[in-house]
C-alpha positions in Angstrom: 76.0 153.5 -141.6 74.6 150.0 -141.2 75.9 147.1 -139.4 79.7 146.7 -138.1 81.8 145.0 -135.8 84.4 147.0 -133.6 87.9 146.1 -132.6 89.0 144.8 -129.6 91.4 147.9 -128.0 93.7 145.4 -126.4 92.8 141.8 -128.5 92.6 143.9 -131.5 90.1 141.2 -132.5 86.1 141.9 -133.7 83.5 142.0 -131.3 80.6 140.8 -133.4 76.8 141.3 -132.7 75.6 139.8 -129.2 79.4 139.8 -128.0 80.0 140.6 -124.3 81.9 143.7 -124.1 83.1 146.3 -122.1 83.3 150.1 -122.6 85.5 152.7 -120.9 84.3 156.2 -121.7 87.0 158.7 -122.2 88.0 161.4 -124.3 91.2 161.4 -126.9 94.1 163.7 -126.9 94.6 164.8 -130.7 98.4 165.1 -129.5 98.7 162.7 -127.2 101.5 159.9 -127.7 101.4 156.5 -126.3 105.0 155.9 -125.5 104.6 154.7 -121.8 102.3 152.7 -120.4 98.6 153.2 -119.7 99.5 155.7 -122.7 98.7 159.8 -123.1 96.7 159.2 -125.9 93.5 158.4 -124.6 92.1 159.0 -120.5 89.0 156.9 -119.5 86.9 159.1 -117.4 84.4 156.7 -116.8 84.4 153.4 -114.6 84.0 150.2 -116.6 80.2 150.1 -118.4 79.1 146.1 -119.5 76.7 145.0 -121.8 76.0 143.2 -125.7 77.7 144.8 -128.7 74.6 145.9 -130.5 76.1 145.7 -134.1 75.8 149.8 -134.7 79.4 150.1 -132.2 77.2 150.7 -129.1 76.4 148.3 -126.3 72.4 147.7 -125.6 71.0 145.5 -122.9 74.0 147.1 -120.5 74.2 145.5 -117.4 72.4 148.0 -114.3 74.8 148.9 -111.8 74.9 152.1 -109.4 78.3 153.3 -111.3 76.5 154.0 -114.1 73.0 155.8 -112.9 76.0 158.7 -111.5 76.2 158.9 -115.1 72.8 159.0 -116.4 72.2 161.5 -113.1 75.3 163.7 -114.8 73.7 164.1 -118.2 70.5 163.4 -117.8 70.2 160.8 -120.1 69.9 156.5 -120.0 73.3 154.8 -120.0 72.4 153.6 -123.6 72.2 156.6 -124.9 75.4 158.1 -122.9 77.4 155.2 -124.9 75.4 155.7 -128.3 76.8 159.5 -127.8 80.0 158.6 -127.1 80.3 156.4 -130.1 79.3 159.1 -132.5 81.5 161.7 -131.0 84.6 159.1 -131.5 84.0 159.1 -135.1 83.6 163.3 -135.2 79.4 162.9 -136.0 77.2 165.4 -134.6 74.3 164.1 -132.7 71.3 166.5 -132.4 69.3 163.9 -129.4 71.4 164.7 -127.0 71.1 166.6 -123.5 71.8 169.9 -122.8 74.1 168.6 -119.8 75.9 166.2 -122.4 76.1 169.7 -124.7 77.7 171.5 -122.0 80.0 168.3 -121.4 81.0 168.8 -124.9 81.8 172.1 -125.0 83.8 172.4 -121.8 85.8 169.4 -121.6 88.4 169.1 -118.3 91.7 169.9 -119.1 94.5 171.9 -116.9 94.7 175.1 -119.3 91.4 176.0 -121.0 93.5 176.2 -124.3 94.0 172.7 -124.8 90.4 171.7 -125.3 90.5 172.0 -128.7 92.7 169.2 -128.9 89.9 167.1 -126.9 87.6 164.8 -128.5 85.0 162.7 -126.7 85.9 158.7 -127.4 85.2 155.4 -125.8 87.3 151.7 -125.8 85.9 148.5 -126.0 86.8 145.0 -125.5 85.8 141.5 -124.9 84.7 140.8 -121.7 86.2 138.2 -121.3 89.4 139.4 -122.4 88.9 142.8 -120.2 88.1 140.4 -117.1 91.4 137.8 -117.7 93.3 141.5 -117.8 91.7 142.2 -114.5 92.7 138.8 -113.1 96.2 138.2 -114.0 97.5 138.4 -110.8 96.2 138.6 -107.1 95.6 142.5 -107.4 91.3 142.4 -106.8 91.9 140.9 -102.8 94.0 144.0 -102.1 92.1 146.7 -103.9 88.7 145.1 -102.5 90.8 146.0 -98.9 91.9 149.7 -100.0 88.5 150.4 -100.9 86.8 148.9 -97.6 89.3 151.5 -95.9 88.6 154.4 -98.5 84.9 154.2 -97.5 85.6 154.4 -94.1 87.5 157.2 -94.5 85.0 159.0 -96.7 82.6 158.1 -93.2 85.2 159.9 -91.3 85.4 162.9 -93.7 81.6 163.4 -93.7 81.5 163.4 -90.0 84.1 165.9 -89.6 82.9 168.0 -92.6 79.3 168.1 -90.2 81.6 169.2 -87.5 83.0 171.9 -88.9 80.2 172.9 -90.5 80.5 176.3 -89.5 84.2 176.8 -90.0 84.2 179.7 -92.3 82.0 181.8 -90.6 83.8 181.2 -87.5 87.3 182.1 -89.4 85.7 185.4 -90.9 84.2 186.2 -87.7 87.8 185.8 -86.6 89.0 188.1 -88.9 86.7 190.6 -88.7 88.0 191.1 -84.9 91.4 190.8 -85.8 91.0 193.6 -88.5 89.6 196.0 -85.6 92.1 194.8 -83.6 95.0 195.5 -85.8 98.0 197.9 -84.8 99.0 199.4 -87.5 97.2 200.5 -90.9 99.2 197.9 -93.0 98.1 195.1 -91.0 94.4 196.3 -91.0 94.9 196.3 -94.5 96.7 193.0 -95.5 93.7 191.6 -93.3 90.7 193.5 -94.7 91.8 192.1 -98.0 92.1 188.1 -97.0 88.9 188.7 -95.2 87.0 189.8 -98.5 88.6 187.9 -100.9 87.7 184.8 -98.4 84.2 185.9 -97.9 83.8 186.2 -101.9 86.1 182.9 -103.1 83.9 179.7 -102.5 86.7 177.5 -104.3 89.4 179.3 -101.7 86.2 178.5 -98.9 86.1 174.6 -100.1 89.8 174.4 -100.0 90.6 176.0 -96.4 87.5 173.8 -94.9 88.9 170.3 -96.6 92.3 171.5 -95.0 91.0 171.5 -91.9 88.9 168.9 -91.9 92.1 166.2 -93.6 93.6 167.4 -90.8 91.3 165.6 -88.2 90.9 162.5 -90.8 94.0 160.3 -91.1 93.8 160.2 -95.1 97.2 158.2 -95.3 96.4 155.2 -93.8 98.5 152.3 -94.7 97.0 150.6 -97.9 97.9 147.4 -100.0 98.3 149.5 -103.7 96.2 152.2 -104.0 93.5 154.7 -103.3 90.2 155.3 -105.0 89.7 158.6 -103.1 89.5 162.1 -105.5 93.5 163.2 -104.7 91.7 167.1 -105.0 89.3 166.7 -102.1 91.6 164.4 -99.6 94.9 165.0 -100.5 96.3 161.5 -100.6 99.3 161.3 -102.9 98.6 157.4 -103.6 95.2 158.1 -105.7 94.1 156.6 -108.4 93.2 159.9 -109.4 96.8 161.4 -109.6 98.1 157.9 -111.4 100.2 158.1 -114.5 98.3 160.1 -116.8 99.4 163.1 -119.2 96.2 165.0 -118.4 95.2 164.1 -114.4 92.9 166.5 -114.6 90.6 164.1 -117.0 91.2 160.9 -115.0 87.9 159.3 -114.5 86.3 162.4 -114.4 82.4 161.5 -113.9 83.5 160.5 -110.5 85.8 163.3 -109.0 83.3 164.8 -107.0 80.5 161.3 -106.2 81.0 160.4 -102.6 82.8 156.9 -102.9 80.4 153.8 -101.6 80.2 150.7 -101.4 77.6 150.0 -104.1 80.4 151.1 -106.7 83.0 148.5 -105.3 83.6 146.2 -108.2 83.4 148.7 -110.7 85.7 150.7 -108.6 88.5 147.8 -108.1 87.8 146.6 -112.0 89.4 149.7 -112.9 92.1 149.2 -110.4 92.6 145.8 -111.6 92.8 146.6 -115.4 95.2 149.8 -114.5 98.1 147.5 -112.4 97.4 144.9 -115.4 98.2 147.7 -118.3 101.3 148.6 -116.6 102.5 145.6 -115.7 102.0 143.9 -119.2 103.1 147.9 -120.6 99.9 148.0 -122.3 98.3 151.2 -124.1 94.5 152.1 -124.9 94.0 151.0 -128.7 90.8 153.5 -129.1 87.8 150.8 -130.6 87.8 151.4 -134.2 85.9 149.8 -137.3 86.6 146.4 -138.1 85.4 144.6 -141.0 81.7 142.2 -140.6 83.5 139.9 -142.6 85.6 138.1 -140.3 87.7 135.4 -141.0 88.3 133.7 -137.8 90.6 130.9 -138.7 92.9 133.7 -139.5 91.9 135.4 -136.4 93.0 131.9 -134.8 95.8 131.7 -136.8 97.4 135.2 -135.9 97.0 134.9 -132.0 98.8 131.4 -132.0 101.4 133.1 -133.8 101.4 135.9 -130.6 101.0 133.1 -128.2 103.6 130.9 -129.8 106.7 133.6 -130.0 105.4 134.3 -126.2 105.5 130.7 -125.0 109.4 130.3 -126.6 110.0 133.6 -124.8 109.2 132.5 -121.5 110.7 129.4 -121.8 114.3 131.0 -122.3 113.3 133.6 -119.5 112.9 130.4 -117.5 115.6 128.9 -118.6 117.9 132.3 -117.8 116.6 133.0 -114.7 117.1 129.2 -113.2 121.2 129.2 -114.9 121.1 132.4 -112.6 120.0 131.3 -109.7 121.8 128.4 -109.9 125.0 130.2 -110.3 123.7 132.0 -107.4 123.3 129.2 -105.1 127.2 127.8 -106.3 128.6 130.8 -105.2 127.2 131.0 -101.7 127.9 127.5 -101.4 131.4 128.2 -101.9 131.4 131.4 -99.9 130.2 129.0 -96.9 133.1 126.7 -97.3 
């Protein structure tokens, strides 16, 4: 296709070749409407990926952190690559050099009812880093999440020692039930029994799901934490995840990392994401997905045209100011004269 620049999904500016950028992987809802904040039309199931804008739409030279080799473990494939993919896939091309994990990715995209995934398509955003790291900054949001993800790992240490502890929990509970079906007093008992006891004994998911009961209940999962948890709201259950945030399809919610044991190698990619999710809804943004932009750019325009934005903002927040201090103001009057 040759050489290109791509579009900025929040600055709606061009990233140019060499550019700084990051990339959220995700995948598209063909239905999906972005009428509330973070929007329903695209889900990022990948933490944040940084590197150069290599001039094709793809990032080279990406930046090695741990985040990223859970996805190069997941497809079998280099993190270049993984992006390259997902760049082709946003603009519908077929791509023969891919994996076979990548293939099956593909084919079997995460969605609630099987029936919807043909309204799935694989996609990626991209921005400025710069701009994606002043998103993340706004406000004092990174202290606190770096604190709710200190006390996530130490519950996921707590989980895995009680998990070893009750190691042998279902064999123990079937054991159970195998005496209590011999044990049973009447043939409707023995029966209702006999069929838990096989349908247990057969059912890993149902086996997974009675031994993360009972091991949440010897971990205390709802701890106390600043803004939120980065712990998969599936496997612990804690109604403040990430995971289970404001998203049409939860189910496709950073979805590389649903089932990777949280560390503390993956913190700031971890708490970037948190950052740039309180930042999106408290500015009401949406994911604009990275499209083609023009190699011919015209940045005085480009200047031009975010003065403009920053001007009608700037008078904006000046009568806010201006409101809010008449209001308070009238405020202070009135107690003054309840006091009298």
């Amino acid at each position: 296709m040759g050489c290109f620049n791509k579009k900025g999904c929040f600055s709606n500016m061009p990233i140019t070749y060499g550019d700084r950028a990051v990339v959220l992987l995700g995948i598209v809802d063909m239905r999906g409407d972005d009428s509330f904040s973070p929007g329903m039309h695209f889900t990022p199931i990948s933490l944040p990926i940084r590197g150069t804008y290599n001039d094709y739409g793809s990032l080279e030279n990406i930046d090695y952190v741990e985040a990223n080799k859970v996805i190069e473990d997941k497809f079998k494939m280099n993190i270049e690559e993984i992006v390259d993919a997902f760049e082709r896939f946003s603009m519908y091309c077929d791509l023969d050099k891919i994996s076979k994990e990548l293939k099956k990715y593909v084919q079997n995209l995460p969605c609630y009812f099987k029936k919807d995934r043909k309204y799935l398509q694989l996609s990626m955003v991209m921005e400025h880093e710069e701009i994606f790291d002043k998103l993340c900054n706004l406000q004092d949001w990174r202290d606190k999440l770096n604190e709710d993800f200190d006390n996530d790992v130490k519950v996921v240490s707590e989980f895995i020692e009680a998990a070893e502890k009750n190691k042998d929990y279902i064999s123990k509970t079937l054991a159970e039930l195998k005496d209590a079906i011999e044990k049973s007093s009447t043939l409707e008992e023995k029966r209702e029994r006999t069929v838990f006891y096989e349908r247990l004994k057969n059912d890993t998911e149902m086996q997974e799901c009675l031994l993360s009961s009972q091991v949440r209940s010897e971990v205390n999962t709802d701890m106390p934490r600043n803004l939120i948890s980065f712990l998969p709201y599936r496997k612990y259950g804690i109604s403040d995840s990430i995971y289970n945030a404001n998203y049409m399809n939860r189910s496709v919610l950073l979805d590389l990392y649903k089932d990777v044991t949280v560390l503390p190698e993956y913190q700031k990619e971890y708490v970037d994401f948190g950052c740039l999710y309180f930042a999106m809804m408290n500015l009401n943004l949406v994911f604009g997905v990275s499209n083609y932009y023009s190699q011919q750019v015209n940045y005085a325009n480009c200047v031009s045209f975010a003065q403009c934005i920053l001007d009608v903002m700037q008078k904006r927040k000046e009568q806010d100011d201006k409101e809010r201090a008449e209001w308070e103001n009238s405020l202070r009057n009135l107690k003054s004269k309840e006091d009298k």
